[in-house]
N, CA, C and O atoms as CSV, one atom per row, in Angstrom:
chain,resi,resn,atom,element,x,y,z
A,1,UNK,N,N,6.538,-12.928,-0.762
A,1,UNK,CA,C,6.086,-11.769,-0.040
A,1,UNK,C,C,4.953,-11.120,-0.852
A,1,UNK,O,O,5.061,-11.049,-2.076
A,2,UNK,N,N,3.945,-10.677,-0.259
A,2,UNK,CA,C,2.853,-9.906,-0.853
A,2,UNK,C,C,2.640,-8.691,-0.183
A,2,UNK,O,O,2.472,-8.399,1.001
A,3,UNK,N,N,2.709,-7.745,-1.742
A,3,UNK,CA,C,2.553,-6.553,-1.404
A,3,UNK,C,C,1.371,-6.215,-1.718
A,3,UNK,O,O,0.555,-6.997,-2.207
A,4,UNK,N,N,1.151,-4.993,-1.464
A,4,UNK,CA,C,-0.085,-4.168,-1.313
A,4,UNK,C,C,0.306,-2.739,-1.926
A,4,UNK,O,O,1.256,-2.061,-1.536
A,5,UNK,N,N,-0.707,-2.346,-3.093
A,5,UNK,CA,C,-0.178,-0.495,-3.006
A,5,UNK,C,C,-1.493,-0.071,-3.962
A,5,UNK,O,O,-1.950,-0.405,-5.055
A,6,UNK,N,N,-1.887,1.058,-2.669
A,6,UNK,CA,C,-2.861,1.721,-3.015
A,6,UNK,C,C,-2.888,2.951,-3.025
A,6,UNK,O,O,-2.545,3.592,-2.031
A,7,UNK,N,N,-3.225,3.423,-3.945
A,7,UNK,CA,C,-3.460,4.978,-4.483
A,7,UNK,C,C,-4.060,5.280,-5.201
A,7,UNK,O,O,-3.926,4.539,-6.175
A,8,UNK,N,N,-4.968,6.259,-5.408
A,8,UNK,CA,C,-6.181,6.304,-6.407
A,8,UNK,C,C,-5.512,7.392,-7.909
A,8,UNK,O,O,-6.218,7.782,-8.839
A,9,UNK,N,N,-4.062,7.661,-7.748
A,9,UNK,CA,C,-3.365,8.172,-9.054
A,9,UNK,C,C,-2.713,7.150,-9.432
A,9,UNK,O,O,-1.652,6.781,-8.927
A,10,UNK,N,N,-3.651,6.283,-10.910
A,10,UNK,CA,C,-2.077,5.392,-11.335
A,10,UNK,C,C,-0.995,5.328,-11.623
A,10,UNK,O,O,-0.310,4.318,-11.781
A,11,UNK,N,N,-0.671,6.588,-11.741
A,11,UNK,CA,C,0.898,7.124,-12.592
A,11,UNK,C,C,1.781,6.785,-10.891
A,11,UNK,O,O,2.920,6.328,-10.794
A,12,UNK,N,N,0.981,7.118,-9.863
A,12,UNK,CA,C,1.621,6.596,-8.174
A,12,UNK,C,C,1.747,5.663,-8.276
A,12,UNK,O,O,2.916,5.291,-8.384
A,13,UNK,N,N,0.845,4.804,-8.308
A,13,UNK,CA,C,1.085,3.326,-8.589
A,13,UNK,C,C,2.249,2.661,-9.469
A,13,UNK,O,O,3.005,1.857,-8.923
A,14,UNK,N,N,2.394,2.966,-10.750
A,14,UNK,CA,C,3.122,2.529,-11.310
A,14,UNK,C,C,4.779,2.691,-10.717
A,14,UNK,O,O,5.656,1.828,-10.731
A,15,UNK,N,N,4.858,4.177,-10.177
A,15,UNK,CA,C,6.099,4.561,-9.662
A,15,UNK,C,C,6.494,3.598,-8.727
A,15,UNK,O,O,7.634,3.162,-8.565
A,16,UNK,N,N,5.356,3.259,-8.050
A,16,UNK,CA,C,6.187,2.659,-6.644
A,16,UNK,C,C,6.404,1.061,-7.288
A,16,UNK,O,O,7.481,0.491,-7.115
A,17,UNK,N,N,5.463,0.510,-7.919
A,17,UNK,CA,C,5.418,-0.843,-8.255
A,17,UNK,C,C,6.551,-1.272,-9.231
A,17,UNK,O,O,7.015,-2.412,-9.194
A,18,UNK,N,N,6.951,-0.390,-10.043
A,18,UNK,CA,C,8.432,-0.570,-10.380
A,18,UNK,C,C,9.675,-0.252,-9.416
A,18,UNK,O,O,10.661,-0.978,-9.543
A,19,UNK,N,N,9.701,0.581,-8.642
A,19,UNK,CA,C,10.671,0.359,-7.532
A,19,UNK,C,C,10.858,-0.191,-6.863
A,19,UNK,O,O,11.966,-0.097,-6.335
A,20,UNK,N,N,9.933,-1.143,-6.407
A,20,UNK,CA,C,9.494,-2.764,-5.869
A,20,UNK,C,C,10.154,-3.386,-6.542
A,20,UNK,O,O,11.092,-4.003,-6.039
A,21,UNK,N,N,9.890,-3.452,-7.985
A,21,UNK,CA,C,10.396,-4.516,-8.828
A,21,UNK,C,C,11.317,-4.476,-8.864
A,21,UNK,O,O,11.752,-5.620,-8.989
A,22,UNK,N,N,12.233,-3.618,-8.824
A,22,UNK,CA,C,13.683,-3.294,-9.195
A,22,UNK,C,C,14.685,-3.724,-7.891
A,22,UNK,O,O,15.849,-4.121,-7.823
A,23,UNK,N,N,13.656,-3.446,-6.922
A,23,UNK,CA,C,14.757,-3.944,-5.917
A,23,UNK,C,C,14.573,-4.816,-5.207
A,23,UNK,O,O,15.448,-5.060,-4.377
A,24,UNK,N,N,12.921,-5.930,-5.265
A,24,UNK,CA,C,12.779,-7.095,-5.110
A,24,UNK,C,C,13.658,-8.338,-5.831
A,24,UNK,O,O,13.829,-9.509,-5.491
A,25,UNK,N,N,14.215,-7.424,-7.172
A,25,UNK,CA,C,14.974,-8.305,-8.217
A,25,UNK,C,C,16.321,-7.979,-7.977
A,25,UNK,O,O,16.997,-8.985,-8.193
A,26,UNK,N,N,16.696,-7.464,-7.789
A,26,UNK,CA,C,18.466,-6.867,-7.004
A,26,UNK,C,C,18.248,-8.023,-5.961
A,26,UNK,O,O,18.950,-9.030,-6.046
A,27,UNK,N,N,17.291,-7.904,-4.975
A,27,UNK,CA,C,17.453,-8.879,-3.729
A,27,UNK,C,C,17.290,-10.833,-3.949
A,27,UNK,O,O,17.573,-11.756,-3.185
A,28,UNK,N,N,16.803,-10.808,-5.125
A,28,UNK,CA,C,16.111,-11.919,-5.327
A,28,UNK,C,C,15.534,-12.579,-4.491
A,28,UNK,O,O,15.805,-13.732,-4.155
A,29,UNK,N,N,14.288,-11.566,-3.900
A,29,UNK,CA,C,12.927,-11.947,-2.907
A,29,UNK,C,C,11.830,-11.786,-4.011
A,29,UNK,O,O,11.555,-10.959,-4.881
A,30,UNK,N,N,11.262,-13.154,-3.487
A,30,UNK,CA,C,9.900,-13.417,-4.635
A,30,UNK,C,C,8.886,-12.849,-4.171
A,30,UNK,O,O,8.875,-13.182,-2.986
A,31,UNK,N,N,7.750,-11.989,-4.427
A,31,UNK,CA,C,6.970,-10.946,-4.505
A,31,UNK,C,C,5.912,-11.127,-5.500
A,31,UNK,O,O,5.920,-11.712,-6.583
A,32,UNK,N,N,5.085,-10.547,-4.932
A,32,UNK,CA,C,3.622,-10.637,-5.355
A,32,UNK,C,C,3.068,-9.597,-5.271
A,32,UNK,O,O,2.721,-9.268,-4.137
A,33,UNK,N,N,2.789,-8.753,-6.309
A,33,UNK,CA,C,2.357,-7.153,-5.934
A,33,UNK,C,C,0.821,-6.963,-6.482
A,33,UNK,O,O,0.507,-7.220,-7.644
A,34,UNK,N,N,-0.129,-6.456,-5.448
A,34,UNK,CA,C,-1.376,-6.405,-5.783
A,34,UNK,C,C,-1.605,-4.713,-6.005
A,34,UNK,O,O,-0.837,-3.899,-5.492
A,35,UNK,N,N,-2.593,-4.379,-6.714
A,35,UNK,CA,C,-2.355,-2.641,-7.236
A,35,UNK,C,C,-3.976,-2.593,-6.789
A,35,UNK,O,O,-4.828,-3.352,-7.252
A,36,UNK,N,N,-4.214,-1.578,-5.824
A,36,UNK,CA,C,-5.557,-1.011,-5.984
A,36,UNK,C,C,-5.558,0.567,-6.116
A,36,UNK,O,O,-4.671,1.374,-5.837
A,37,UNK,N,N,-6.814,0.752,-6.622
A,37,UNK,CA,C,-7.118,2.391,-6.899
A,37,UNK,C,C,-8.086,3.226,-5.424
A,37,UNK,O,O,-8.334,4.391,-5.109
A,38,UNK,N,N,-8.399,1.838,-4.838
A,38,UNK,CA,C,-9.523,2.579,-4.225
A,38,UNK,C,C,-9.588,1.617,-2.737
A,38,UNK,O,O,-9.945,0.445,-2.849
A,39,UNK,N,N,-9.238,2.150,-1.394
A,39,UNK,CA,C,-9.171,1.697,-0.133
A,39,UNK,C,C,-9.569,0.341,-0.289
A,39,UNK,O,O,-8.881,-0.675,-0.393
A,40,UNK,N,N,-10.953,0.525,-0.287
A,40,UNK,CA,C,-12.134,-0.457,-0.238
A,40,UNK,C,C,-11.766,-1.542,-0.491
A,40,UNK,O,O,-11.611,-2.519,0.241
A,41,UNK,N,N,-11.571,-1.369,-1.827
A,41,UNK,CA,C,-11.188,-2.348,-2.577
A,41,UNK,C,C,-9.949,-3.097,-2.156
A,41,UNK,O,O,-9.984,-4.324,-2.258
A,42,UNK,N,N,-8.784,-2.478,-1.665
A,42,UNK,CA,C,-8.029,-3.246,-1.157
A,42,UNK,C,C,-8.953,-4.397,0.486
A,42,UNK,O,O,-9.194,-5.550,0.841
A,43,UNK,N,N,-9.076,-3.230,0.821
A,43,UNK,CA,C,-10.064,-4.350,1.975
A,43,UNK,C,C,-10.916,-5.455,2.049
A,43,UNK,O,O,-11.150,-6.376,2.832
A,44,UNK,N,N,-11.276,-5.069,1.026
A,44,UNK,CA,C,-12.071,-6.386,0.234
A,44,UNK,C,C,-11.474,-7.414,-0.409
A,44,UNK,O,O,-12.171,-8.289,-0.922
A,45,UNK,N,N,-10.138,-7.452,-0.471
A,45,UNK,CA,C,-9.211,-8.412,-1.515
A,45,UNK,C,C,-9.521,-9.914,-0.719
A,45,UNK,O,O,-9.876,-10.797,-1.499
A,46,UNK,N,N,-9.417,-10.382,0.970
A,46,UNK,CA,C,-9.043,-11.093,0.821
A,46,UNK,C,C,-7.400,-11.890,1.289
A,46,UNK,O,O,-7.122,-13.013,1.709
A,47,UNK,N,N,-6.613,-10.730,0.981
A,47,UNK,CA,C,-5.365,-11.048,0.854
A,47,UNK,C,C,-4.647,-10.445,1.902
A,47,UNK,O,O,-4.688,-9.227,2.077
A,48,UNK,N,N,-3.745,-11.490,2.879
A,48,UNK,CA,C,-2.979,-11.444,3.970
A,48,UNK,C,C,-1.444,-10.804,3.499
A,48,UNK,O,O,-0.460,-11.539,3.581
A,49,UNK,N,N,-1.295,-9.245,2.950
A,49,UNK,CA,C,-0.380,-8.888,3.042
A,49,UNK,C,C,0.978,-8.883,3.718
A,49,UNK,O,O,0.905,-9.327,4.863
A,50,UNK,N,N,1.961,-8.583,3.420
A,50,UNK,CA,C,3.310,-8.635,4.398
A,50,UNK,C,C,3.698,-7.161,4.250
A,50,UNK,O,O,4.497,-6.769,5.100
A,51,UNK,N,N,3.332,-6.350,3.429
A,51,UNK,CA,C,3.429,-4.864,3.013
A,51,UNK,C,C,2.756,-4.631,2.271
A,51,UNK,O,O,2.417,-5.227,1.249
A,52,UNK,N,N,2.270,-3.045,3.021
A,52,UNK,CA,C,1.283,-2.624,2.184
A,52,UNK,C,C,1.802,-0.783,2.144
A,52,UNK,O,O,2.017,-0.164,3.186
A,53,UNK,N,N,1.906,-0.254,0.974
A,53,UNK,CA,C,2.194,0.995,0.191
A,53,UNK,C,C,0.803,2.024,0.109
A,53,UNK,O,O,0.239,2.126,-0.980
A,54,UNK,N,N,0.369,2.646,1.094
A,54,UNK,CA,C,-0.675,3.416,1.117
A,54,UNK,C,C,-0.758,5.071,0.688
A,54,UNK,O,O,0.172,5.814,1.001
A,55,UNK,N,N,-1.550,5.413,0.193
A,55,UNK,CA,C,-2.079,6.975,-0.155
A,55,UNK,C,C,-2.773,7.284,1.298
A,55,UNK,O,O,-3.504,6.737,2.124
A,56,UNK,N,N,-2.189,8.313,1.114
A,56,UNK,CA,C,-3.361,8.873,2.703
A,56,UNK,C,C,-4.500,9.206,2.192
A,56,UNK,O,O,-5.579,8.615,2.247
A,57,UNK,N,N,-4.089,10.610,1.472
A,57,UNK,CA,C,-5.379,11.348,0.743
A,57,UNK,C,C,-6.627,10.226,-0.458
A,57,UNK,O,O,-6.475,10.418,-1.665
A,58,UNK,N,N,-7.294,9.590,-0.195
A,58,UNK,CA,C,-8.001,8.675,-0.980
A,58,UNK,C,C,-9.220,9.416,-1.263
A,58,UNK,O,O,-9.263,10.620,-1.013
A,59,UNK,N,N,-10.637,8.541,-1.974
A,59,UNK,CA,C,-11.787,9.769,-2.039
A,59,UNK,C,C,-12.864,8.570,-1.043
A,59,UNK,O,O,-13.837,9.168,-0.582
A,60,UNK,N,N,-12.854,8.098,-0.926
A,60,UNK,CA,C,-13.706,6.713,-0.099
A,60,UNK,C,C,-13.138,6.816,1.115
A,60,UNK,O,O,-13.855,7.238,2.023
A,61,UNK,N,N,-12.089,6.548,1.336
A,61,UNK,CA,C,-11.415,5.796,2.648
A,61,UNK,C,C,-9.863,6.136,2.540
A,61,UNK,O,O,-8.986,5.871,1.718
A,62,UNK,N,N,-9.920,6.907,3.849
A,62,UNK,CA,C,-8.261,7.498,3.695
A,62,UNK,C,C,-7.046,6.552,4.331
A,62,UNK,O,O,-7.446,5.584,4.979
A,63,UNK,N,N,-5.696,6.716,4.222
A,63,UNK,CA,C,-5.009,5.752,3.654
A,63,UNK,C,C,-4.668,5.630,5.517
A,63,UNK,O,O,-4.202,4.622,6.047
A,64,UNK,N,N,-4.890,6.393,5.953
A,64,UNK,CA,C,-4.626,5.924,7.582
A,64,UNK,C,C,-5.730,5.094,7.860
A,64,UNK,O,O,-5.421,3.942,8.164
A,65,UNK,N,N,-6.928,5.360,7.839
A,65,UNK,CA,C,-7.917,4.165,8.177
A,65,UNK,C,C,-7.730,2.843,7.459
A,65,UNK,O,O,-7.984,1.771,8.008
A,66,UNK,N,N,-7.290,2.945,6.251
A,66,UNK,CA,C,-7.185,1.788,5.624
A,66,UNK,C,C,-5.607,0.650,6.259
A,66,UNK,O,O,-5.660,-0.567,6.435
A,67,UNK,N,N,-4.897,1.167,6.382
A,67,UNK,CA,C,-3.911,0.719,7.547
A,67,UNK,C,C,-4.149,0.440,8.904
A,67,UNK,O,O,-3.440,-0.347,9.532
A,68,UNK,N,N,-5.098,1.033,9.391
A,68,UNK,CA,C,-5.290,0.837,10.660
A,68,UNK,C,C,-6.246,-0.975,10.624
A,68,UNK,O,O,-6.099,-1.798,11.528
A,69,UNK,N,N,-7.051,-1.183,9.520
A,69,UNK,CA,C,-8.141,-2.048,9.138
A,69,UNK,C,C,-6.977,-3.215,9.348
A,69,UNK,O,O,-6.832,-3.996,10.288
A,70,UNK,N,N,-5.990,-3.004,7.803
A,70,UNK,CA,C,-5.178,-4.136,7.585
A,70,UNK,C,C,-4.232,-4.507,9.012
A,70,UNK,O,O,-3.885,-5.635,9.361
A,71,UNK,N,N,-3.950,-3.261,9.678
A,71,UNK,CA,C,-3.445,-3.930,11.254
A,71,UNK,C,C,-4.523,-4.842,11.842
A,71,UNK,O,O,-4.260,-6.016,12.100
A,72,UNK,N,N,-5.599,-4.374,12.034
A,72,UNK,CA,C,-6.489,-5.399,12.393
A,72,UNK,C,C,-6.537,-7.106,12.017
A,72,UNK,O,O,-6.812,-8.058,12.747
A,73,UNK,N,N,-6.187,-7.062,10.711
A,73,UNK,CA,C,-6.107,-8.235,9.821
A,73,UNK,C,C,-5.221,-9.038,10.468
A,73,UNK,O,O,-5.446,-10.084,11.078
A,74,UNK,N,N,-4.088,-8.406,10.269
A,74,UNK,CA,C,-2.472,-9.189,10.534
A,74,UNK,C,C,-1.920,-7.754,11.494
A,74,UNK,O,O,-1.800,-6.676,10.911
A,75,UNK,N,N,-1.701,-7.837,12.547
A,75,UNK,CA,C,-0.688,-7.278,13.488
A,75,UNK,C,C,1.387,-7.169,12.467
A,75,UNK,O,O,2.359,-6.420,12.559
A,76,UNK,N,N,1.172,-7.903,11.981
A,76,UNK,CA,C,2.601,-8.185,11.207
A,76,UNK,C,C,3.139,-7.815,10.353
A,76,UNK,O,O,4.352,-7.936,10.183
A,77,UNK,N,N,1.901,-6.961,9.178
A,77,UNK,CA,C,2.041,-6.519,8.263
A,77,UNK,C,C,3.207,-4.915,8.492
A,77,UNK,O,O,3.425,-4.250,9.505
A,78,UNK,N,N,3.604,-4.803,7.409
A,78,UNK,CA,C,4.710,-2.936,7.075
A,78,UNK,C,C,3.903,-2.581,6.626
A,78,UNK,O,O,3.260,-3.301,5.863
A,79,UNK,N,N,3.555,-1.325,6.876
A,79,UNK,CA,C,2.653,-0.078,6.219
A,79,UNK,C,C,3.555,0.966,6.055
A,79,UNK,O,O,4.234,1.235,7.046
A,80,UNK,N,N,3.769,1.775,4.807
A,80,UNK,CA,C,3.998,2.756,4.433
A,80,UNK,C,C,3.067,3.042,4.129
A,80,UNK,O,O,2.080,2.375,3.819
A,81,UNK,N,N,3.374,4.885,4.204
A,81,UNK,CA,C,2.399,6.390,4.119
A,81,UNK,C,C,3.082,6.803,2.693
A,81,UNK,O,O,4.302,6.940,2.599
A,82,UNK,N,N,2.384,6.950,1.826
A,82,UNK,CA,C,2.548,8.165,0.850
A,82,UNK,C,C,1.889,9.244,0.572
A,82,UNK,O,O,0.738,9.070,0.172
A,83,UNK,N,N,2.262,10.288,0.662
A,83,UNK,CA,C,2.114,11.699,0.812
A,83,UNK,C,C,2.338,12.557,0.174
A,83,UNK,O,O,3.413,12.192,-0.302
A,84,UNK,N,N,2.168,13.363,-0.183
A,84,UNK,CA,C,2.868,14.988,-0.799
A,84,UNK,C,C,2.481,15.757,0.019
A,84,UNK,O,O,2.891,16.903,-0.163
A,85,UNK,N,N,1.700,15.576,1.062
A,85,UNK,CA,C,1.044,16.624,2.062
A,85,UNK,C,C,1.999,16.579,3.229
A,85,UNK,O,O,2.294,15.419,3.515
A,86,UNK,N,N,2.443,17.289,3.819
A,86,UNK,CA,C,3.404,17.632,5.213
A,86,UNK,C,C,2.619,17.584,6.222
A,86,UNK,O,O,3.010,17.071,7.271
A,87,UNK,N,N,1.347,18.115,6.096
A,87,UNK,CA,C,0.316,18.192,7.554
A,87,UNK,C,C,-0.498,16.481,7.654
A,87,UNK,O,O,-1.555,16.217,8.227
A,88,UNK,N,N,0.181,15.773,7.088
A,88,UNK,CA,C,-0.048,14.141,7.235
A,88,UNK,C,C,0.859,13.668,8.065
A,88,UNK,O,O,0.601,12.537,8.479
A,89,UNK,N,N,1.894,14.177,8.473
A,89,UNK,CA,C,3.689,13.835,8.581
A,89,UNK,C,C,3.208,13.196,10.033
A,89,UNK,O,O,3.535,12.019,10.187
A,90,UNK,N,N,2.549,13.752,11.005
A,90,UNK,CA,C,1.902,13.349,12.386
A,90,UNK,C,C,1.205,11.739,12.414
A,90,UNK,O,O,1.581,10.859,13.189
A,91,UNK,N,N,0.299,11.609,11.562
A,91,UNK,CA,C,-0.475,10.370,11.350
A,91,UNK,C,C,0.585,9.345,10.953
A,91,UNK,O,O,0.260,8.185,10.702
């Protein structure tokens, strides 16, 4: 399985990418976790995700457009929203 997680705070990143790990390894599902800082850049990877871990608030490209792209890609893919903002809760 290949993941996806983007957020332009790495200390976010790290949080979620160890909670992945922890419970990709409880499940023993093999996983592939790609880390970007910056939308774009995930868009540019290349890579046919199965989940992808998004920031809304980004400074390039916000984390709903960037989900909406990777739907484009693959119809199949999981998208999660990460947030601290409540007035995102709609999108």
């Amino acid at each position: 399985m290949k993941i996806a997680i983007c957020d332009d705070e790495p200390k976010r990143i790290t949080e979620v990418k160890d909670a992945l790990i922890n419970y990709f390894s409880e499940k023993v599902i093999a996983t592939e976790i790609f880390c970007f800082e910056d939308g774009n850049k995930l868009l540019n990877s290349n890579v046919y995700f199965d989940m992808a871990f998004l920031d809304i608030e980004m400074p390039s490209i916000n984390g709903v457009e960037v989900g909406k792209k990777l739907k484009q890609k693959s119809n199949n893919i999981v998208i999660f929203m990460i947030t601290a903002y409540s007035e995102y809760l709609d999108d």
